[in-house]
LUMMAR-850794 format. One line per 2 residues: number of its first residue (from 1); their letters; for each residue x, z, y of C-alpha. Coordinates in pm, 1 decimal, always signed. Example, Ala and Ser with C-alpha at 12.3 -4.5 7.8 and 13.67 -1.06 7.14 Angstrom:
BEGIN
1) AS) +1230.0/+780.0/-450.0; +1367.0/+714.0/-106.0 .
//
This chain:
BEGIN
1) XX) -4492.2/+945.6/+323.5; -4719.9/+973.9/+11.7 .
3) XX) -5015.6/+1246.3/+5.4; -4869.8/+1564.1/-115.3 .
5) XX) -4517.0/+1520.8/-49.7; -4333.2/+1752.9/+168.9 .
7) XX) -3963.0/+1692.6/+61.2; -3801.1/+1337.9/+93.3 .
9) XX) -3427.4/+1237.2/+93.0; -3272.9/+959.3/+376.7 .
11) XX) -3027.4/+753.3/+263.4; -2813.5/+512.6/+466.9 .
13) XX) -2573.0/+275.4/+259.9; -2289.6/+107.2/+517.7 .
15) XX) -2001.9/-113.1/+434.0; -1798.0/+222.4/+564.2 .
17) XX) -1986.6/+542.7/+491.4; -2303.6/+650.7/+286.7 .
19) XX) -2529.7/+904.8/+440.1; -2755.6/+1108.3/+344.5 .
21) XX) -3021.7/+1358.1/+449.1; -3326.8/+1558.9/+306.7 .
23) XX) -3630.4/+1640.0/+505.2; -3922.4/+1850.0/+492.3 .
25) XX) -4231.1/+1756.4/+634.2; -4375.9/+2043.2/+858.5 .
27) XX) -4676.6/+2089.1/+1068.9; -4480.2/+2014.2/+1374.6 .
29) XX) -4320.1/+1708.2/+1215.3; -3978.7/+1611.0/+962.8 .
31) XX) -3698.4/+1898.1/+977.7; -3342.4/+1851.2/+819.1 .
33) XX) -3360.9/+2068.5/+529.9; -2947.6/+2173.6/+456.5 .
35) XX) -2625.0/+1992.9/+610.5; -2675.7/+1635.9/+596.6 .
37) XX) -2381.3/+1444.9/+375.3; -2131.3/+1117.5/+432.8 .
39) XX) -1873.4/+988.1/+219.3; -1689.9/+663.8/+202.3 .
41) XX) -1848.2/+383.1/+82.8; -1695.4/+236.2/-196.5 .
43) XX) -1445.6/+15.5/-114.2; -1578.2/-362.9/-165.9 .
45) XX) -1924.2/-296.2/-277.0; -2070.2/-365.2/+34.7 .
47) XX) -2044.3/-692.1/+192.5; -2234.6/-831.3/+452.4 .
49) XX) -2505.0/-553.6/+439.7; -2591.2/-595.6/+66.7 .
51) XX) -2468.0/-355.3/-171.5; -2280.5/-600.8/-449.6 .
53) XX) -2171.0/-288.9/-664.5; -2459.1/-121.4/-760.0 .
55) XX) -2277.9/+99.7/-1000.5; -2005.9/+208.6/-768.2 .
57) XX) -2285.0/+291.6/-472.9; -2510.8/+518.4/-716.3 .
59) XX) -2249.3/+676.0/-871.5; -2092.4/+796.0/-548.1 .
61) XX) -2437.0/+887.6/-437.1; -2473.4/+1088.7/-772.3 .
63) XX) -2157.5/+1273.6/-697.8; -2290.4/+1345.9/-341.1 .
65) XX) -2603.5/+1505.3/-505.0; -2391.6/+1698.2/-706.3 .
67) X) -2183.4/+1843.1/-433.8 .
//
């Protein structure tokens, strides 16, 4: 983690779901900071571990943001 920083976001692209998480970092460690978030990946812009739809990945990951 970079000096300074005490909030990052996890984020775990599948070819089925995208996940997502944000963390604080604490004097006792990382804690989840909220309710962590999955939605569907888009369907065909995954394939074989390598996102092949950028577009389609960020903008559901956008919309997670937003919700």
């Amino acid at each position: 983690m970079a000096r300074g920083v005490t909030n990052v976001v996890g984020v775990d692209i599948g070819a089925d779901a995208i996940k997502a998480v944000q963390l604080r970092k604490t004097g006792a460690g990382l804690r989840v900071i909220g309710r962590p978030g999955c939605v569907p990946t888009p369907s065909g812009s995954v394939a074989g571990g390598v996102v092949v739809d950028e577009e389609a990945v960020a903008g559901t990951i956008r919309q997670m943001v937003r919700d």
